[in-house]
N, C-alpha and C positions, 0 to 999 in steps of 0.2 A: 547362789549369787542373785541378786535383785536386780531387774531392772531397768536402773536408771546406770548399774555397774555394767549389765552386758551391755546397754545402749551407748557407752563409753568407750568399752574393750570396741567394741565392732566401728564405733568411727575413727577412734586410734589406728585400727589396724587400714580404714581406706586414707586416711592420713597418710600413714607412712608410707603405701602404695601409690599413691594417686599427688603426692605434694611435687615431686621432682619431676615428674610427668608434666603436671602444669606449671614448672618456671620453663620447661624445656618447649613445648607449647608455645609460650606466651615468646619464647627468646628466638625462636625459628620460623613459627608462623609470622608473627606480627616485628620481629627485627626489636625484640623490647632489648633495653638495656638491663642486664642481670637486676639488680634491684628494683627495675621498673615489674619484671616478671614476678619476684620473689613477692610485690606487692599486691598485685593481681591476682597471684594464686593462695592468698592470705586472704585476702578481703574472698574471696571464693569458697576458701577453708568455712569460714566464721560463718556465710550464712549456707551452706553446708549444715553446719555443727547445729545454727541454730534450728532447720528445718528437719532435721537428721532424724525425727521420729515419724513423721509422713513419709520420709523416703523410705523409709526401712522395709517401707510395703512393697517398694519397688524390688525389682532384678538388681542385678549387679549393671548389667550391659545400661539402662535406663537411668541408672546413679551417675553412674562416668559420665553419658554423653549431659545429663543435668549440670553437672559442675565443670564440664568442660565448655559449657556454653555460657555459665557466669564468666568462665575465664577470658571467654574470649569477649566477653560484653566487658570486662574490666579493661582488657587490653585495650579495644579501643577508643574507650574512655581517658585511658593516659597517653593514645595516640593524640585523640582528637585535643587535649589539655594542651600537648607540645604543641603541637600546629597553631592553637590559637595563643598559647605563649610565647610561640617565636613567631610569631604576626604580631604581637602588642610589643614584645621587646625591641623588634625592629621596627615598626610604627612611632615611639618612641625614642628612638636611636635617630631615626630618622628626622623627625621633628628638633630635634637637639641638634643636628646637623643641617638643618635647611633642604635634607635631600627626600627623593620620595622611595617609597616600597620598595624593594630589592627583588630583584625576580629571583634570581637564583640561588644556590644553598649558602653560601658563604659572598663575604663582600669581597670588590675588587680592591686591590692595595691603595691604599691613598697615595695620592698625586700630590706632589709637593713641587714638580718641577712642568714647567709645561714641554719641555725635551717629553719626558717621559708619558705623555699621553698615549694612549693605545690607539691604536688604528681605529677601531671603531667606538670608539668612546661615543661619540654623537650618536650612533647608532644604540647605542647602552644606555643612555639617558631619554633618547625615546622612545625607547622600549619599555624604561623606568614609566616616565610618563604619561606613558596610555595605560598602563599597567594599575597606574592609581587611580584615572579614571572608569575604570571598569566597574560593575556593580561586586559587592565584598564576594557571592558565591560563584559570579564566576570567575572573579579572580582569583580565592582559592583552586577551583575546580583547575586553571591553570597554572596555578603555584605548584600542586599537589602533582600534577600531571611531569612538567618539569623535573619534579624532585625524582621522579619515576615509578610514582605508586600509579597499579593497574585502578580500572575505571571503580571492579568490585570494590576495595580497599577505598576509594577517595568515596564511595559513596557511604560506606560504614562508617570513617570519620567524620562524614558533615550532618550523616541520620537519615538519610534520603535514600531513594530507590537507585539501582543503578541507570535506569533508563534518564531518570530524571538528572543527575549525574553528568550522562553524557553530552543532555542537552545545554547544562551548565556550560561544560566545555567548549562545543560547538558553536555555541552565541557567543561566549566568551572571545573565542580565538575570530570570526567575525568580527566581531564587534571594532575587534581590537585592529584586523586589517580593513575595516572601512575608516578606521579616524586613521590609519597610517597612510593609506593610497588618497585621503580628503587633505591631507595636509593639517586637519583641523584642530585634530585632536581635543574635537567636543562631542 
């Protein structure tokens, strides 16, 4: 057998081992959506496959935790892609509507009757409000907080350190109750 044939048989075989392993990975750690995983752990495969003759020097234990850490460097790459795609969709959405940034995961139902106004609606609107005045990362940092991702997680999606992260959020959430208690909202 030549080669380039056993260098085939043997990434075949951590393929098959190691592919369901990384959508199951990418679906539990990081919350992907099945084909968000399946893409992760594909784009992982490929440069895998293409690196597959320097690793081959490696152990076994040293190959897994290699492809395991594309995987999760893929993952939060299609984290951080949503996050900043459902910040432009609704940024967008918003501007189409006259309204600002949305803090929370889903919108409130539209108001068509003024009966139906919600109790705190004003209280929702200026919340909206200072919300969009905030600077973009620490408004993320409190978007992402909000939604319920830990400090670790909001700072892997934005690239930053977690310390730096926290402080995001801290000036953020400040910030946001100095222009609430100023009236100002500047």
């Amino acid at each position: 057998m030549t080669g380039h044939h056993r260098r085939q048989q043997e990434f075949e075989a951590f393929y098959r081992q190691w592919y369901a392993n990384g959508i199951r990975y990418g679906r539990v750690r990081y919350r992907l959506l099945r084909w968000e995983a399946e893409a992760a752990t594909q784009e992982a495969m490929a440069q895998m496959w293409v690196k597959w003759e320097p690793l081959q020097a490696l152990d076994e234990e040293n190959r897994v935790r290699y492809f395991l850490r594309i995987v999760q460097r893929r993952c939060v790459d299609i984290i951080r892609d949503n996050v900043h795609r459902r910040t432009a969709e609704d940024l967008a959405h918003d501007r189409r509507s006259g309204d600002v940034l949305a803090l929370s995961r889903g919108r409130e139902p539209e108001v068509t009757d003024g009966e139906a106004l919600p109790e705190n609606a004003y209280e929702i609107t200026e919340l909206k409000e200072l919300m969009a005045k905030l600077p973009e990362q620490q408004r993320l940092s409190v978007q992402l907080e909000h939604d319920g991702y830990p400090a670790a997680e909001r700072a892997r999606l934005k690239g930053i350190s977690e310390n730096l992260e926290r402080q995001h959020l801290a000036r953020g959430r400040a910030k946001a109750k100095k222009m609430r208690d100023e009236g100002t909202g500047e």
